[in-house]
C-alpha positions in Angstrom: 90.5 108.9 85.7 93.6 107.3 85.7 94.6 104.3 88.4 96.9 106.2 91.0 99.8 104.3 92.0 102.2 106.1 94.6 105.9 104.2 94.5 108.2 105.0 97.6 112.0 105.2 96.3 115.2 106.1 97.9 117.8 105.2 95.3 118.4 102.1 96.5 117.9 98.5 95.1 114.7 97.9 96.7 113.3 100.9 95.2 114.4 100.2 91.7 112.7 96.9 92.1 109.4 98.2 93.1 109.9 100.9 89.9 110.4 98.0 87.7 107.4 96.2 89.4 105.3 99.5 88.7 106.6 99.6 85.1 105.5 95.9 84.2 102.1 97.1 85.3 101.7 100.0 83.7 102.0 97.5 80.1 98.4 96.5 81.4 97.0 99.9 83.4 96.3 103.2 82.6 97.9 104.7 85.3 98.8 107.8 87.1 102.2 107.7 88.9 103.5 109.4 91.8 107.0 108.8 92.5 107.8 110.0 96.1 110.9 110.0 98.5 110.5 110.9 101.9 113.1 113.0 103.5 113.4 111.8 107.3 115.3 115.0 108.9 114.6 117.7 111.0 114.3 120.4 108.0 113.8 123.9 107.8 114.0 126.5 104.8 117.4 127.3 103.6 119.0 130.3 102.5 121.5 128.4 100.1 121.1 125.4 98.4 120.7 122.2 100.5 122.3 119.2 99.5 120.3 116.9 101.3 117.0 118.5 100.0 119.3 118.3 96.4 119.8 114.8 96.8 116.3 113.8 97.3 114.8 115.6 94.5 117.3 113.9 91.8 116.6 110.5 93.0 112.9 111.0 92.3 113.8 112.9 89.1 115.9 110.0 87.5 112.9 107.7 89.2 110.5 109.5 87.2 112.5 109.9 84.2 113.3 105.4 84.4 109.6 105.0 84.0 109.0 108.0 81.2 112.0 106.1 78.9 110.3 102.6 80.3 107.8 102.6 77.0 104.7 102.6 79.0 102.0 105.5 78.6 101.5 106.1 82.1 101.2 109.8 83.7 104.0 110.4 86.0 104.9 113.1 88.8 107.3 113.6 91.3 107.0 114.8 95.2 109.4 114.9 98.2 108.1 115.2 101.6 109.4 116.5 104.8 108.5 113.6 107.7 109.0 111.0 109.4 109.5 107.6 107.1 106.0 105.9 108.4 103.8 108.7 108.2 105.0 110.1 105.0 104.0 106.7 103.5 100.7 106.8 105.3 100.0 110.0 103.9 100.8 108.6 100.8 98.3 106.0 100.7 95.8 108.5 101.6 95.9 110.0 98.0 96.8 106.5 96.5 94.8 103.6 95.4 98.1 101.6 95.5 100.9 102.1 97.7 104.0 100.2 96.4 107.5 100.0 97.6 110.4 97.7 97.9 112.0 95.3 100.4 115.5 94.2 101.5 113.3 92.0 103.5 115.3 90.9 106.7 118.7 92.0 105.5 120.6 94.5 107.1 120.7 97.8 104.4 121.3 100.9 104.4 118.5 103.0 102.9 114.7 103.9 103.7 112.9 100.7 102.2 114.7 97.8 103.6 114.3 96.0 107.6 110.2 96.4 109.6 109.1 99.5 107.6 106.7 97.5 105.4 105.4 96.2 108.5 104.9 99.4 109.7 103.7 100.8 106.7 100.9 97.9 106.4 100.0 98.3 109.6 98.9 101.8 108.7 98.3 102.0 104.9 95.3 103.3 103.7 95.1 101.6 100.1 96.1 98.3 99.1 99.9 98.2 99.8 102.2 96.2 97.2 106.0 95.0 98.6 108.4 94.2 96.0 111.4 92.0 97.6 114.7 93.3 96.0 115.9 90.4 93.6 111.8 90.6 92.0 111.6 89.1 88.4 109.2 89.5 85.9 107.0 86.1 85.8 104.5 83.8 87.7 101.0 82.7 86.3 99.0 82.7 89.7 98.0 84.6 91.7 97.6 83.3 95.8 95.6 84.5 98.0 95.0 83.6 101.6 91.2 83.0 102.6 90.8 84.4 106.5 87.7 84.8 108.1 88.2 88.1 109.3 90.0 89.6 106.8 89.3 87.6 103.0 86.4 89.3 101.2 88.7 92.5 100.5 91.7 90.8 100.1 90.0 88.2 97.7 88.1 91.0 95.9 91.7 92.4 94.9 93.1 89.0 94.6 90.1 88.4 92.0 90.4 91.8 89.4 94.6 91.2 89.6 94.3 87.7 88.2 91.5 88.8 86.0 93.7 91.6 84.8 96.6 89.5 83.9 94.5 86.3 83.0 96.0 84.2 85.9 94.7 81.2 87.5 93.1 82.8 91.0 94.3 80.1 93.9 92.5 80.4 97.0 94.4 79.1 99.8 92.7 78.4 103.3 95.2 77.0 105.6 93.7 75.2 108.9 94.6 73.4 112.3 92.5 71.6 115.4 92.5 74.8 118.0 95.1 73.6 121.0 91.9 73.5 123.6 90.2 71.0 121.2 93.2 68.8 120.4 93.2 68.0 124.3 89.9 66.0 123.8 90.8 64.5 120.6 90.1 61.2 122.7 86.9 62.1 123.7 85.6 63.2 120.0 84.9 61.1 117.0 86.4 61.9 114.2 88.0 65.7 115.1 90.2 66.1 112.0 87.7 65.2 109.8 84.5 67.8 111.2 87.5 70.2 111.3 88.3 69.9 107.8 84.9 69.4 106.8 84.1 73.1 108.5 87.1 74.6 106.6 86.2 73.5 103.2 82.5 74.9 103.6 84.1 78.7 104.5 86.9 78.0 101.5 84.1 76.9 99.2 81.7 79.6 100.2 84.1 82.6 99.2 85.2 80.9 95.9 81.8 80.9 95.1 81.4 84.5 95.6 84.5 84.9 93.0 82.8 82.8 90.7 79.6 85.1 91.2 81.5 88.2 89.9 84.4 86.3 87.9 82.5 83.9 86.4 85.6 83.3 83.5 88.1 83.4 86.0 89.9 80.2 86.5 90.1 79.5 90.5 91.2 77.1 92.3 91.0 76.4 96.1 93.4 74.9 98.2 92.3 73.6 101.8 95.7 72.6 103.7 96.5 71.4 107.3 99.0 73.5 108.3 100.2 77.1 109.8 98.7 79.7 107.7 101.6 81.7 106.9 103.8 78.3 105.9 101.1 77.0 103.7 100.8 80.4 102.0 104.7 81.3 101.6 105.0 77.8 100.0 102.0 78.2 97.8 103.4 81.5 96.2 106.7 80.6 95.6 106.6 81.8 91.7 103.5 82.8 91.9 103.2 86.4 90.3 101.4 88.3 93.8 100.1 86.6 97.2 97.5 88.8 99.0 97.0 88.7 102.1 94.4 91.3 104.2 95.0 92.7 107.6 92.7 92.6 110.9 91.4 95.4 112.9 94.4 97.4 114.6 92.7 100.1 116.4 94.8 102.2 118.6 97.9 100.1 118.7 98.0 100.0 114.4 102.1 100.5 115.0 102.5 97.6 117.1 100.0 95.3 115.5 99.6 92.9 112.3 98.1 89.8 111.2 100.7 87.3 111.7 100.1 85.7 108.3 100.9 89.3 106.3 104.1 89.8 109.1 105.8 86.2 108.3 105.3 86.8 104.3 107.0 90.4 105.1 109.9 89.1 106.6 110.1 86.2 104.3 108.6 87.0 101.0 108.5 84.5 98.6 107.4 87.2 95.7 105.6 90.4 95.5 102.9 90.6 98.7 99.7 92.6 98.6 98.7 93.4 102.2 94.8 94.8 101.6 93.1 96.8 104.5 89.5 95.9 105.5 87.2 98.8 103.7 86.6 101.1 106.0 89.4 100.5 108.0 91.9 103.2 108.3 90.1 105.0 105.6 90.0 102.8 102.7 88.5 102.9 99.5 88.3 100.9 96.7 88.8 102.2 92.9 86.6 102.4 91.1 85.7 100.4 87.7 86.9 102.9 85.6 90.1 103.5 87.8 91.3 99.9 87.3 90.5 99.5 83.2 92.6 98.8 81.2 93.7 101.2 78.7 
């Protein structure tokens, strides 16, 4: 069966960048695509036409129809829901084994992708989510991912089959610092920085060797930097073509709550960002072999 990518549009700018972002996949997937808008009113059945409901059904029409006349071969379909903006898109990802929209990022806009709702939508996604800031190019040879303890193995898995996929160079990027309690002893410890970095570069080594294990012709490379993780990673992936990033456990407060790594990249994104949810968590599952080939 075909990979089943769900792209959120709302006729805006950001939207057509995350269509085009979808499009320049679909060269390299066999794909199924849903292109979805979500209408964010108080609705109820009509007895003539309504021009809001009107409205929302040609802007995924001419969505569908700008990835039909792309060229690509992908499978494409159309839906409009009735909800609120956040759970529509969690729904979404429910039936999706990518979620992708666009971003404005911080800049003020009119329109349903632009401002917090990625974070909110990462905060409650289901699949892998994929945010496409608005002025996204076709380009970049690596791929970055960030190496957390808590939430790397998923987010490197996905890291690993998208650099596979395109032939990228994998970078592994672990950033680390001396925890505030610790730095207050530095006098009383011999040689802190160093143990510190030492510790680091056996947790970074550890899970590139577990790429290696099942990517054993991908190129990867590992980056150990001292630093704040979400710096480190936002300069890393400057031209890179995707940074990934996963998200920790967010229980009953998943609206409020995000890894500050995946938030700062959000609100600042230095190219496409992949937020991937811990399996299990909130429902996740991951494709399957056949769902990612390539055609």
């Amino acid at each position: 069966m075909p990979y089943n990518v769900v792209v959120a549009v709302d006729g805006g700018t950001a939207s057509a960048a995350a269509l085009d972002w979808v499009v320049d996949r679909a060269r390299s997937v066999a794909m199924h695509v849903e292109v979805t808008t979500v209408v964010d009113i108080d609705w109820i059945p009509q007895v003539n036409t309504d021009p809001v409901l009107l409205e929302h059904e040609r802007i995924v029409d001419e969505a569908g129809k700008r990835i039909r006349f792309s060229g690509v071969s992908a499978e494409v379909s159309t839906t409009v829901q009735h909800a609120r903006r956040v759970p529509g898109l969690e729904a979404a990802s429910r039936r999706a084994d990518l979620l992708v929209i666009g971003s404005h990022k911080t800049r003020g806009a009119v329109g349903l992708i632009y401002g917090t709702l990625p974070l909110a939508v990462a905060a409650r996604t289901h699949c892998p989510l994929v945010v496409v800031p608005v002025d996204w190019q076709p380009g970049g040879e690596r791929v970055i991912v960030g190496v957390d303890d808590e939430t790397g193995a998923a987010a490197m898995a996905f890291a690993a089959r998208e650099a596979e996929r395109e032939d990228d160079t994998l970078v592994a990027v672990r950033a680390w610092d001396v925890p505030p309690l610790v730095s207050g002893a530095w006098e009383a410890m011999e040689s802190p920085i160093e143990a510190f970095e030492s510790s680091e570069r056996a947790v970074l080594d550890a899970e590139v060797s577990r790429v290696h294990a099942a990517h054993p012709d991908l190129p990867v490379e590992a980056v150990l930097e001292h630093g704040r993780a979400s710096v480190v990673l936002a300069q890393r992936a400057e031209g890179a073509r995707l940074a990934v990033v996963g998200t920790h456990g967010r229980g009953r407060l998943a609206g409020l709550l995000l890894g500050s790594v995946s938030h700062d990249l959000l609100m600042n994104m230095p190219c496409p960002v992949a937020v991937v949810p811990t399996p299990g968590e909130a429902g996740h599952i991951e494709p399957t072999e056949q769902a990612a080939a390539e055609p």
